[in-house]
N, C-alpha and C positions, 0 to 999 in steps of 0.2 A: 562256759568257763567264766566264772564271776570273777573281778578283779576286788583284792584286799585294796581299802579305802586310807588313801594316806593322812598324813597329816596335814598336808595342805587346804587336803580338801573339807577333814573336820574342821581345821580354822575357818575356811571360807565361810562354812553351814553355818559353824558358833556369828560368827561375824554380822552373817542373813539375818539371824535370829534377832540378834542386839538391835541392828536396827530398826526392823519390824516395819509395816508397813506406810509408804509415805503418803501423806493427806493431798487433797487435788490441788489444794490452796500450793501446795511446795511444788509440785510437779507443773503446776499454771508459772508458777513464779522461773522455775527453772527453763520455760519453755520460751517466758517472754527474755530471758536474758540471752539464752542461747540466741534467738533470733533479732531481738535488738542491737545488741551491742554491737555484733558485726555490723550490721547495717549500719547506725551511726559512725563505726570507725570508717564504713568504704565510704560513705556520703561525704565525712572533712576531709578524708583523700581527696576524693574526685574536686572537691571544691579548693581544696591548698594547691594541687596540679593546675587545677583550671587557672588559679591566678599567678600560679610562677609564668605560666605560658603567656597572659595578658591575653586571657579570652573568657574571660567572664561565665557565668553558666547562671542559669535565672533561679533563686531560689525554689521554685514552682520545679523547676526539672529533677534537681537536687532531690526534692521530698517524694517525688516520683519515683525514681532513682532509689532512693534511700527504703520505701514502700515496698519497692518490688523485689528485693533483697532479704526485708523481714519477711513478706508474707513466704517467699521461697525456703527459707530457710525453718522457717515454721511447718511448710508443709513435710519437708524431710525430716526435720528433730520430733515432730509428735508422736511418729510412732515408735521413735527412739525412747522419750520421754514415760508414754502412757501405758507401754510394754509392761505384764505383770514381772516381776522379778522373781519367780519362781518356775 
């Protein structure tokens, strides 16, 4: 039994189409944002905590810290990112 195709899902397709396919340049850029900007936001966390506390924390830890964050979050979003859309 074949299911009749709604309207939703003609929009969706229309929508797919419109966009068409996105260049690695966009998907490299999407990949570095998704995995940086978090990492930057946790790193002045940790670093704004560190000093309400008066415990300082060594820049060097920090960018460690902040490293191991992006590369993590990279290795999760890439295949999010790189996935065909079709």
């Amino acid at each position: 039994m074949r299911a009749a195709p709604t309207s939703a899902i003609l929009r969706f397709e229309t929508a797919v189409q419109r966009i068409g396919v996105r260049t690695r340049m966009a998907r490299l850029g999407g990949l570095a944002i998704a995995s940086l900007v978090p990492a930057l936001f946790w790193s002045a966390m940790m670093a704004l905590a560190a000093s309400w506390l008066h415990a300082p924390i060594s820049t060097f830890t920090i960018a460690i810290v902040g490293g191991a964050i992006a590369l993590f979050l990279a290795a999760v979003c890439a295949p999010i990112v790189w996935r065909d859309p079709a």
